[in-house]
TORLUM-306933 format. One record per residue: residue in one letter; z, x, y of N, C-alpha, C in turn; residue number from 1. Coordinates in nm, 4 decimals, m for minus. Each point is the difference from the previous one (the first is absolute). Layout:
BEGIN
<'A'; <Z; X; Y>; <Z; X; Y>; <Z; X; Y>; NUM>;
...
//
This chain:
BEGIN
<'X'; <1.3758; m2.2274; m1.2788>; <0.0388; 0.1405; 0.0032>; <0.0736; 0.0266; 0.1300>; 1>;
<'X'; <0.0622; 0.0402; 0.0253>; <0.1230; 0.0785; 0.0912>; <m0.0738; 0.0917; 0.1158>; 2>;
<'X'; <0.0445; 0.0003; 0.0828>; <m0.0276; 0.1080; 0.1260>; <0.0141; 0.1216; m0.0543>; 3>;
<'X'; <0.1161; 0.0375; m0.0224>; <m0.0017; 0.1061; m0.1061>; <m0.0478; 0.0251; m0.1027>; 4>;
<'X'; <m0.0120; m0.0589; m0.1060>; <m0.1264; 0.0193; m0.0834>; <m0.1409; 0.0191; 0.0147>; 5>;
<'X'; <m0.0282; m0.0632; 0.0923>; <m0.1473; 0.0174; 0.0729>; <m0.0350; 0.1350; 0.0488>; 6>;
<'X'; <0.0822; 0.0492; 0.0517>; <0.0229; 0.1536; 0.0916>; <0.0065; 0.0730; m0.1050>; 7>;
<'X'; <0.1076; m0.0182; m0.1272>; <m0.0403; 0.1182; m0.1340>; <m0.1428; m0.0262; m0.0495>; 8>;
<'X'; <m0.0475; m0.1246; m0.0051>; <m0.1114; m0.0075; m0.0755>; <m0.1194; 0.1187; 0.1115>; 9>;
<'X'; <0.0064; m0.0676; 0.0866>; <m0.0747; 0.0812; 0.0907>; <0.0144; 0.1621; 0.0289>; 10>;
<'X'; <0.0800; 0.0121; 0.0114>; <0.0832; 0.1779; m0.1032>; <m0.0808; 0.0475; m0.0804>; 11>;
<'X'; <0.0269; m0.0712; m0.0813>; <m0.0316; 0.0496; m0.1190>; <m0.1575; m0.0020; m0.0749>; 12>;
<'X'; <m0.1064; m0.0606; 0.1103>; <m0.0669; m0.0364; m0.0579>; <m0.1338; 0.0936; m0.0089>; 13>;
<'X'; <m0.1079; 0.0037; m0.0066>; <m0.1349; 0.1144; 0.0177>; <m0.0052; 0.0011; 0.1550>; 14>;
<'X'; <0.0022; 0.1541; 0.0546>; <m0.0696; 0.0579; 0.0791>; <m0.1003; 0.0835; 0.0648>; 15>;
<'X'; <m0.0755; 0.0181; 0.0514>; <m0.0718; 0.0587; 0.0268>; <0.0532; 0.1534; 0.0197>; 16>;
<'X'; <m0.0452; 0.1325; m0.0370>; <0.0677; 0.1289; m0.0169>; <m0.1350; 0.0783; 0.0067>; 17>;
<'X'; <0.0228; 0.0741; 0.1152>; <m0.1258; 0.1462; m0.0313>; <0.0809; 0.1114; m0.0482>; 18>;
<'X'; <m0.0485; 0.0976; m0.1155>; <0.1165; 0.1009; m0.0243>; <m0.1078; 0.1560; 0.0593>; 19>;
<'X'; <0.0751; 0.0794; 0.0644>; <m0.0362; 0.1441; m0.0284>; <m0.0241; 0.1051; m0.1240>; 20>;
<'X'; <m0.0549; 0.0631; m0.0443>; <0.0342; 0.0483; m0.1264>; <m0.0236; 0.1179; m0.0196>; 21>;
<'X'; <0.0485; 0.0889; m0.0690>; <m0.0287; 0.1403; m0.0079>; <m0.1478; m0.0022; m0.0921>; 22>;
<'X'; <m0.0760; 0.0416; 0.0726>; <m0.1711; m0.0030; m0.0626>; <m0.0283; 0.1008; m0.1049>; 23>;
<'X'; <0.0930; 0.0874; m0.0793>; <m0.0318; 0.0871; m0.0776>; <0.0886; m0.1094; m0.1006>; 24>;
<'X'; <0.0726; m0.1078; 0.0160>; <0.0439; m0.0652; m0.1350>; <0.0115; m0.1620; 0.0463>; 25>;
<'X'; <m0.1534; 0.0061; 0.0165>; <m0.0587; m0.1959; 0.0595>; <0.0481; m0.0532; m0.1451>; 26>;
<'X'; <m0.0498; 0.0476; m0.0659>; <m0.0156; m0.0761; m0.1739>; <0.1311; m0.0460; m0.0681>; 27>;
<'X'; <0.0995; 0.1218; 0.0355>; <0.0884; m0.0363; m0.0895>; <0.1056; m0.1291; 0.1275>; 28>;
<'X'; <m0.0187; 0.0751; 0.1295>; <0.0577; m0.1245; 0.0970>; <m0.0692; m0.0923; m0.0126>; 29>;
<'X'; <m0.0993; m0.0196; m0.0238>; <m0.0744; m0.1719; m0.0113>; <0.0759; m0.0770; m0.1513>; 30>;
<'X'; <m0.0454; 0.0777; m0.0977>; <0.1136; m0.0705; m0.0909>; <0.0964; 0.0319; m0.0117>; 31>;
<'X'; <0.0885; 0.0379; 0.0588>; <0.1496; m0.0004; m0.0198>; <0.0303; m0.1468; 0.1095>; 32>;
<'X'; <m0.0600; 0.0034; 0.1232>; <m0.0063; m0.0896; 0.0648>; <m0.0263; m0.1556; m0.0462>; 33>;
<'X'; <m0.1027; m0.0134; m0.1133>; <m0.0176; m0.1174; m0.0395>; <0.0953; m0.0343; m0.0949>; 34>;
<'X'; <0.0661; 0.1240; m0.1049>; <0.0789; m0.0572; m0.0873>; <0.1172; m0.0404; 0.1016>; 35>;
<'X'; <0.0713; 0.0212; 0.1105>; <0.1135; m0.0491; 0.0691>; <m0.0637; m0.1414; 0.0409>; 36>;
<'X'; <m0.0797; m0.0370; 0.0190>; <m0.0477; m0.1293; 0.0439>; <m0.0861; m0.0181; 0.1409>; 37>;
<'X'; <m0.0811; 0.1369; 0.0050>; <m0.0563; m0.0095; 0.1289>; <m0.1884; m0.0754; m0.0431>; 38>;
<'X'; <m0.0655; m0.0833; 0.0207>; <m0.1451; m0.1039; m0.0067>; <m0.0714; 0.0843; 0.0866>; 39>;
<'X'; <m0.1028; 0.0797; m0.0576>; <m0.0513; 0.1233; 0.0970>; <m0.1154; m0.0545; 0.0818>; 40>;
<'X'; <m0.0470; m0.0206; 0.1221>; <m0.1114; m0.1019; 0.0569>; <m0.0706; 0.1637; 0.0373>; 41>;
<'X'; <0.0316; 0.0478; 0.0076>; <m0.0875; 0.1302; 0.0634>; <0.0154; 0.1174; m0.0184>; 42>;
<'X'; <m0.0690; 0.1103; m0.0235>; <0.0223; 0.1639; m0.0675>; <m0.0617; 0.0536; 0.1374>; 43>;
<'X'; <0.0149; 0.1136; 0.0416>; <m0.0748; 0.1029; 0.0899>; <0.0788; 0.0888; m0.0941>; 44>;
<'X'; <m0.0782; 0.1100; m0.0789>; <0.0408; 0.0803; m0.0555>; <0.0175; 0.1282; 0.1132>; 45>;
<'X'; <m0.1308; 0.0562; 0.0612>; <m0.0149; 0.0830; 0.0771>; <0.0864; 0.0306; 0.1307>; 46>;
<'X'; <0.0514; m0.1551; 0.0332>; <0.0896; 0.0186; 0.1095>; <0.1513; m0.0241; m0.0566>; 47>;
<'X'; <0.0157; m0.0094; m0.0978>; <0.1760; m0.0195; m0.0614>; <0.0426; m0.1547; 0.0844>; 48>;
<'X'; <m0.1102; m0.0598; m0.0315>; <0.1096; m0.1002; 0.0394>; <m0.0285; m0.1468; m0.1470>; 49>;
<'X'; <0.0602; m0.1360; 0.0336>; <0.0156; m0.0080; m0.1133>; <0.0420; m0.1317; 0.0721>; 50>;
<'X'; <m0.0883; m0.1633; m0.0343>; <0.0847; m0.1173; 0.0261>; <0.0189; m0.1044; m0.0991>; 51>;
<'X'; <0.0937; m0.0993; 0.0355>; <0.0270; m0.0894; m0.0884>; <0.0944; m0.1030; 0.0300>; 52>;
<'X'; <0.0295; m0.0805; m0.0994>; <0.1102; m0.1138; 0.0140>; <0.1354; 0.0821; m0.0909>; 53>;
<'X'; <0.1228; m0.0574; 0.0351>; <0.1023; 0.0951; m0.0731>; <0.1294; m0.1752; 0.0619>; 54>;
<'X'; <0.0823; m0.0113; m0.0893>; <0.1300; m0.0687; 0.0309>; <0.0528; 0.0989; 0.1015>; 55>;
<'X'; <0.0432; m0.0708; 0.1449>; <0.0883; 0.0420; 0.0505>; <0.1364; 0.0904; m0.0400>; 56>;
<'X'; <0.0384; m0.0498; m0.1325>; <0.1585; 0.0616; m0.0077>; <m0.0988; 0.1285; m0.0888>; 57>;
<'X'; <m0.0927; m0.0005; m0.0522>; <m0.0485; 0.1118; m0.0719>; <m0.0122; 0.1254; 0.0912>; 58>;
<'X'; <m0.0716; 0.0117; 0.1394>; <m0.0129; 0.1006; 0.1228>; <0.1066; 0.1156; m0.0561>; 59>;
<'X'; <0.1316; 0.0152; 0.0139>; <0.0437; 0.0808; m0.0201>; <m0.0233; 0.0927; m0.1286>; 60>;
<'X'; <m0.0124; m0.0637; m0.1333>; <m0.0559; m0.0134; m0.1296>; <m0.1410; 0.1362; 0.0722>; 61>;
<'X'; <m0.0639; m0.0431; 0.0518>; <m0.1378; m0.0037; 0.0266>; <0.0187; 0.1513; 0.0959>; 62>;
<'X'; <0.1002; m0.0129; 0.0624>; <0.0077; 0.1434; 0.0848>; <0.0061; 0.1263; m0.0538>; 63>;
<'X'; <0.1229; m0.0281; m0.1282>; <0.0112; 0.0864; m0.0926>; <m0.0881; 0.1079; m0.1256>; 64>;
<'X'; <m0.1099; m0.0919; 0.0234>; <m0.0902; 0.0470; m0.1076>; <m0.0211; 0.1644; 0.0837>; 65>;
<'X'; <m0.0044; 0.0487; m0.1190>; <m0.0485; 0.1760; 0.0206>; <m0.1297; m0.0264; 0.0668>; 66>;
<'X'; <m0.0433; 0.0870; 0.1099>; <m0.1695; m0.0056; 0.0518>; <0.0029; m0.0803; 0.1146>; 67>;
<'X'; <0.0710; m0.1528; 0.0276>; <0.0290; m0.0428; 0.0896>; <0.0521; 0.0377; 0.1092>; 68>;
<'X'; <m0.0543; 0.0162; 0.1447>; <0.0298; 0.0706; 0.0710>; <0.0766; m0.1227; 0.0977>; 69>;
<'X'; <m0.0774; m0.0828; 0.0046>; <0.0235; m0.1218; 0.1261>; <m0.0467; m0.1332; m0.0469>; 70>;
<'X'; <0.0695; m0.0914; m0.0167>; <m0.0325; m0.1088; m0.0163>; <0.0004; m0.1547; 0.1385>; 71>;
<'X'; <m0.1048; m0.0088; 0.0604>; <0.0533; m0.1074; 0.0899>; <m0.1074; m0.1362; 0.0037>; 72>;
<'X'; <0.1218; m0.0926; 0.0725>; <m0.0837; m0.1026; m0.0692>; <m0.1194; m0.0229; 0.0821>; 73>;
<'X'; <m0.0882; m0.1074; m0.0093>; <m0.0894; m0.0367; 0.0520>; <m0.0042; m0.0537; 0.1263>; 74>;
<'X'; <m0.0280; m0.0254; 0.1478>; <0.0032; m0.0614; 0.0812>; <m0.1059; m0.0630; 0.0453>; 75>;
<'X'; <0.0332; m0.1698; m0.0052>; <m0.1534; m0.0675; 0.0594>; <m0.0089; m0.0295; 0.1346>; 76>;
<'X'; <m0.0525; 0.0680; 0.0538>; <m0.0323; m0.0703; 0.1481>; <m0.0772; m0.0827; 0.0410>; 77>;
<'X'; <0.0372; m0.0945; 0.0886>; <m0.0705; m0.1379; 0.0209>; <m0.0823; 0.0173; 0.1606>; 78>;
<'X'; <m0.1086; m0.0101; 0.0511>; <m0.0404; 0.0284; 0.1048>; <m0.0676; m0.1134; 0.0617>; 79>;
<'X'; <0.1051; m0.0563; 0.1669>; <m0.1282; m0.1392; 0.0004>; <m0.1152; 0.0151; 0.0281>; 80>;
<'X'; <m0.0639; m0.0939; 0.0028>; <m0.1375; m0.0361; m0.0041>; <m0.0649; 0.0378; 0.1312>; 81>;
<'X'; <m0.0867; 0.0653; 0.0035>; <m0.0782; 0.0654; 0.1381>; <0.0279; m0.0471; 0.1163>; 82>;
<'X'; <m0.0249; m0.1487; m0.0003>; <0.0146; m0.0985; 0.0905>; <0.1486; m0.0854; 0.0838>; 83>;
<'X'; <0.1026; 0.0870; m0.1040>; <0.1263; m0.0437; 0.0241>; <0.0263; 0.0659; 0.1307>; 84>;
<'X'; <0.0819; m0.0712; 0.0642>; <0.0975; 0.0612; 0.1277>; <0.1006; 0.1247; m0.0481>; 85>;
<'X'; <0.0031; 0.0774; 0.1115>; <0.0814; 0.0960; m0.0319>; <0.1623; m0.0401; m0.0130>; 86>;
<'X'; <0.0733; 0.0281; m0.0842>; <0.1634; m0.0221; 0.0151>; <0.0619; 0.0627; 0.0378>; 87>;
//
């Protein structure tokens, strides 16, 4: 596979996404959300928010939905180990 191909594949592939959501219409944004292709790992109904896996090129797809307020992706932070030196 190609340098470039690798980079679309990686594009294109599942990301991690927390969405905002308007909390008077969780229900119909949760499935409207899954029929576009969003894998729902987590509901907070009460707080409007809303996570999951979604294709990268889908996000925009995903912004659009009515009720959607904010969609961003996930960030993992890595923290060293107690014992590490400072950098």
């Amino acid at each position: 596979m190609s340098e470039d191909a690798m980079g679309q594949a990686a594009r294109s592939g599942p990301v991690g996404v927390i969405l905002s959501v308007d909390p008077d219409r969780f229900a119909q944004v949760v499935e409207a959300a899954r029929r576009i292709g969003l894998t729902v790992t987590g509901e907070q109904q009460i707080l409007g928010s809303l996570s999951g896996t979604i294709a990268e090129d889908r996000i925009p797809v995903l912004e659009a939905v009515d009720g959607v307020e904010a969609v961003d992706r996930e960030q993992i932070v890595r923290l060293p180990p107690p014992d590490a030196p400072i950098q």
